[in-house]
C-alpha positions in Angstrom: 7.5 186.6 -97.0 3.7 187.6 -97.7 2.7 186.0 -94.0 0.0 183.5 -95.6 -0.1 180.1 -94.5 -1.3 176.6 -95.3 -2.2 173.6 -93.7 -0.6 170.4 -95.0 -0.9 166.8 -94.1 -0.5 163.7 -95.1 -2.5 160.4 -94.1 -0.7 157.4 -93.5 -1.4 153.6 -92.5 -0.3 151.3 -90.0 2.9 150.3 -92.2 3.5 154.2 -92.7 2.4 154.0 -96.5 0.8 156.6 -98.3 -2.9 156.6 -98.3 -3.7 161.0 -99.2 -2.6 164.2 -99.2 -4.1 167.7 -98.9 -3.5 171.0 -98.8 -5.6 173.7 -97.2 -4.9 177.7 -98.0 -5.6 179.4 -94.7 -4.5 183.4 -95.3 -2.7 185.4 -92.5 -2.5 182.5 -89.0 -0.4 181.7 -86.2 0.9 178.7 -86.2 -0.9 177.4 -83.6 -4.5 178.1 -85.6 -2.9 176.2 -88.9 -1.9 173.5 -86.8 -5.3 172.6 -85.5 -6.9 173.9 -88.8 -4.7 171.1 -90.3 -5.9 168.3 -88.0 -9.6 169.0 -87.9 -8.9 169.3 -91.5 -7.4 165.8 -91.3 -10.2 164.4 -89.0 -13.0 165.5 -91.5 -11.0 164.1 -94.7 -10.7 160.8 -92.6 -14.1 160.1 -91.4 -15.6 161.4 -95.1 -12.7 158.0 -96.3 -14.9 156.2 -93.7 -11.6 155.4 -91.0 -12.5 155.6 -87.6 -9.4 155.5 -85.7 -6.0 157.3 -86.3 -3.0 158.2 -84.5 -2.6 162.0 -85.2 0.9 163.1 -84.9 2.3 167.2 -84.6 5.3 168.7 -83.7 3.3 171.4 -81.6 3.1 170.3 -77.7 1.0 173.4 -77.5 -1.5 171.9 -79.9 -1.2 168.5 -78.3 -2.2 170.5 -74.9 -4.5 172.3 -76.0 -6.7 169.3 -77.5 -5.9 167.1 -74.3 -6.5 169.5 -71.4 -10.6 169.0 -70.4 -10.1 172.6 -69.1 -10.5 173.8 -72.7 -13.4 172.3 -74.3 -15.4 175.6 -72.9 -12.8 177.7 -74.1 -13.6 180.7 -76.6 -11.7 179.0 -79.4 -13.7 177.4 -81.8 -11.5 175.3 -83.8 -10.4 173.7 -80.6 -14.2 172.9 -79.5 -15.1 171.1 -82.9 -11.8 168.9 -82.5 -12.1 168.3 -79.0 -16.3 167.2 -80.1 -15.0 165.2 -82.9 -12.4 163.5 -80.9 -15.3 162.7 -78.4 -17.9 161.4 -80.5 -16.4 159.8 -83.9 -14.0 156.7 -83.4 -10.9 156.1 -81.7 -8.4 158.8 -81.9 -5.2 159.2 -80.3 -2.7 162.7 -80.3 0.7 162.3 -80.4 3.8 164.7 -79.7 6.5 163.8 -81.9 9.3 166.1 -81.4 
């Protein structure tokens, strides 16, 4: 109703059990924006835990193409650039679309 958002997630192991939870209060957003605010807020969480590899899952094949296409790592959006450099330089990550 008031149009504010949040990003959610929840980090998982191999054998799908509960390892954290977070929540992050992001105002007035599209969708898209708290999607990737959520996973480069999942990405920093992780690598501060000291993992180096993850499977990171969304329901937004827009996200998932945004993040994969080379095409957009000079692209005006910001959030996008420190995923796509985090994605490059710290462990093994992988993006998944899960419908």
């Amino acid at each position: 109703v008031s149009g504010n958002t949040s990003a959610s997630r929840v980090v998982r192991n191999q054998t799908r059990n509960w390892i954290l939870g977070f929540n992050h209060f992001l105002g007035k957003c599209s969708p898209f924006e708290a999607k990737i605010w959520g996973i480069l807020d999942g990405l920093l969480v992780l690598l501060n835990k000291g993992y180096k590899r993850a499977t990171i899952q969304t329901d937004n094949l827009e996200v998932v193409r945004a993040l994969t296409m080379e095409e957009q790592v000079g692209s005006g959006i910001t959030l996008l650039r420190m995923i796509q450099r985090l994605l490059c330089s710290e462990g093994q990550w992988e993006i998944k679309y899960v419908p």
